[in-house]
N, C-alpha and C positions, 0 to 999 in steps of 0.2 A: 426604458429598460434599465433595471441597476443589474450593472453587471459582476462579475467574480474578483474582476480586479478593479474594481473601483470606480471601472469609468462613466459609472453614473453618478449617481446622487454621493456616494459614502466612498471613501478611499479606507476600504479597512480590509485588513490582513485572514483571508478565510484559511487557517489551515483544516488538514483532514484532524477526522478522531482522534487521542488516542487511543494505541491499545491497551487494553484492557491491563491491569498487573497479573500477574498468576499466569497468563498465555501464554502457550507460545512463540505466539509473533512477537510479546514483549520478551522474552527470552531470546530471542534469537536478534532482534533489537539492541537488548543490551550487548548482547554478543558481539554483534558491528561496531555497535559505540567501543568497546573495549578494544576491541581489533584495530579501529581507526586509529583510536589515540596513540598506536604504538607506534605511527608516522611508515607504517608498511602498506600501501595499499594493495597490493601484490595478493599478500595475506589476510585482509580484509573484505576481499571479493571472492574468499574461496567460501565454497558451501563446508559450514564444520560438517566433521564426521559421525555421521550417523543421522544427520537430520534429512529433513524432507524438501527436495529442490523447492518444488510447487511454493510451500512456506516459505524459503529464503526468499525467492523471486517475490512472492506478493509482498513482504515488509518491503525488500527495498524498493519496489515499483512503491509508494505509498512513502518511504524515506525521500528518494527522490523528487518526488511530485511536490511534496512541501519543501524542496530545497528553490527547485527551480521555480516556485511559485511564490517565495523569498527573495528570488533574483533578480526575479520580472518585476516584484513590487518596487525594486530602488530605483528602476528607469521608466515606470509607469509617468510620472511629470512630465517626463524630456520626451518620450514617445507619444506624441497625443498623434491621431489623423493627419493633421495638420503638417508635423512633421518628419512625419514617418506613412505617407498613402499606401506604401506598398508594404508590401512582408516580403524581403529580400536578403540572402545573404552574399552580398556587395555586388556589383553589377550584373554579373549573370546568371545569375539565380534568382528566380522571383516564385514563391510559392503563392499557390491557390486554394484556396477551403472545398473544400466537399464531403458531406457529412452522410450523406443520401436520405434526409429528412427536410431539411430547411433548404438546404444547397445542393440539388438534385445533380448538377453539373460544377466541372473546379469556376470558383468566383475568387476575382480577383478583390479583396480587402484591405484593409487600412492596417499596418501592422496590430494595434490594439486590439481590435476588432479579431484579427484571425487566433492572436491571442489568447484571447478573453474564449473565442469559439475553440478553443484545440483545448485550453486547460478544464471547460466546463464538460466536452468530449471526453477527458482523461477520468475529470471526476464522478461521473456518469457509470464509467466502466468499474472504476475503484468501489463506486457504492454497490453495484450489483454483486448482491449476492452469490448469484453461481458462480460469479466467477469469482469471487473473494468471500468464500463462505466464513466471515469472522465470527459469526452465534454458533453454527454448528461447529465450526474449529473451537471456540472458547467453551462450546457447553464438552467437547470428548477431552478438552485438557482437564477442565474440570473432573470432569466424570474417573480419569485414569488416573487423574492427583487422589482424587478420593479412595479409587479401589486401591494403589497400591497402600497408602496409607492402612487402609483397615486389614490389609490382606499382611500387612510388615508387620502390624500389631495385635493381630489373629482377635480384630474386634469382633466382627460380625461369623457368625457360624455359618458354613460354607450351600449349607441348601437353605440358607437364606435368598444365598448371591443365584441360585440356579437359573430364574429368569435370564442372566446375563452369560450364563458362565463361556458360552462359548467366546463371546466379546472377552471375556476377562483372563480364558487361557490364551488368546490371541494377544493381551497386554503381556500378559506375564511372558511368551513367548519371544516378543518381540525387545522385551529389558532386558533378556538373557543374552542379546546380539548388542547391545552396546557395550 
């Protein structure tokens, strides 16, 4: 089995996507990036004003996920089976895998292994759609990039737009509150 982090055949660095440019998960991305830099983390973990929880929480569930999957890569050598059998955090704690698919009951694993199963679990979750709808969230940024545009620059004649318009007095409604 070649696994996520390497411990089969390939030792190589899978991170997730990125987002898209134009998004708002890239937007709000940059956002973080910006915030961090200013050595505040304080203010770097607050949701900005006016944006959508949901959205902050999936970028940085997804920020995260490639950090600490960056992390586990620099001790993947030193951790093999061999010398790391359990997944432990120091003597009295010892975790168990249970996924309720492969490992119907908690199994006891080999750090790597539980590893390699929690981060393909994590990425599993990341790619599903419903619950991280990145096409339908990139196709309505797109779509509201576009109507404010044409609506800022009074291109398209308004029963043009009528098929939407209810979505579009709902945009415009909702830029008047930021």
């Amino acid at each position: 089995m070649s696994s996520f982090f390497g411990l089969g055949k390939t030792r190589t660095f899978k991170p997730r996507r990125d987002v898209p440019e134009g998004t708002k998960q890239y937007q709000l991305r940059k956002y973080a990036e910006a915030t961090l830099g200013s050595g505040n983390l304080r203010l770097a973990v607050k949701l900005p004003e006016g944006e959508d929880l949901n959205e902050w929480l999936a970028v940085h569930a997804v920020d995260f996920f490639n950090h600490l999957n960056m992390l586990y890569g620099t001790v993947t050598e030193f951790c093999t089976a061999q010398e790391c059998p359990i997944m432990s955090a120091g003597p009295r704690y010892e975790y168990l895998w249970e996924d309720g698919v492969k490992y119907r009951r908690p199994t006891k694993l080999p750090a790597p292994e539980y590893v390699d199963a929690l981060m393909n679990w994590a990425q599993n979750i990341l790619d599903d759609e419903t619950m991280f709808p990145n096409k339908i969230a990139h196709l309505n940024t797109s779509y509201r990039h576009f109507f404010l545009f044409i609506n800022e620059f009074d291109l398209v004649d308004k029963k043009e737009l009528a098929p939407l318009d209810e979505l579009n007095v709902a945009i415009l409604a909702e830029e008047k509150t930021r």
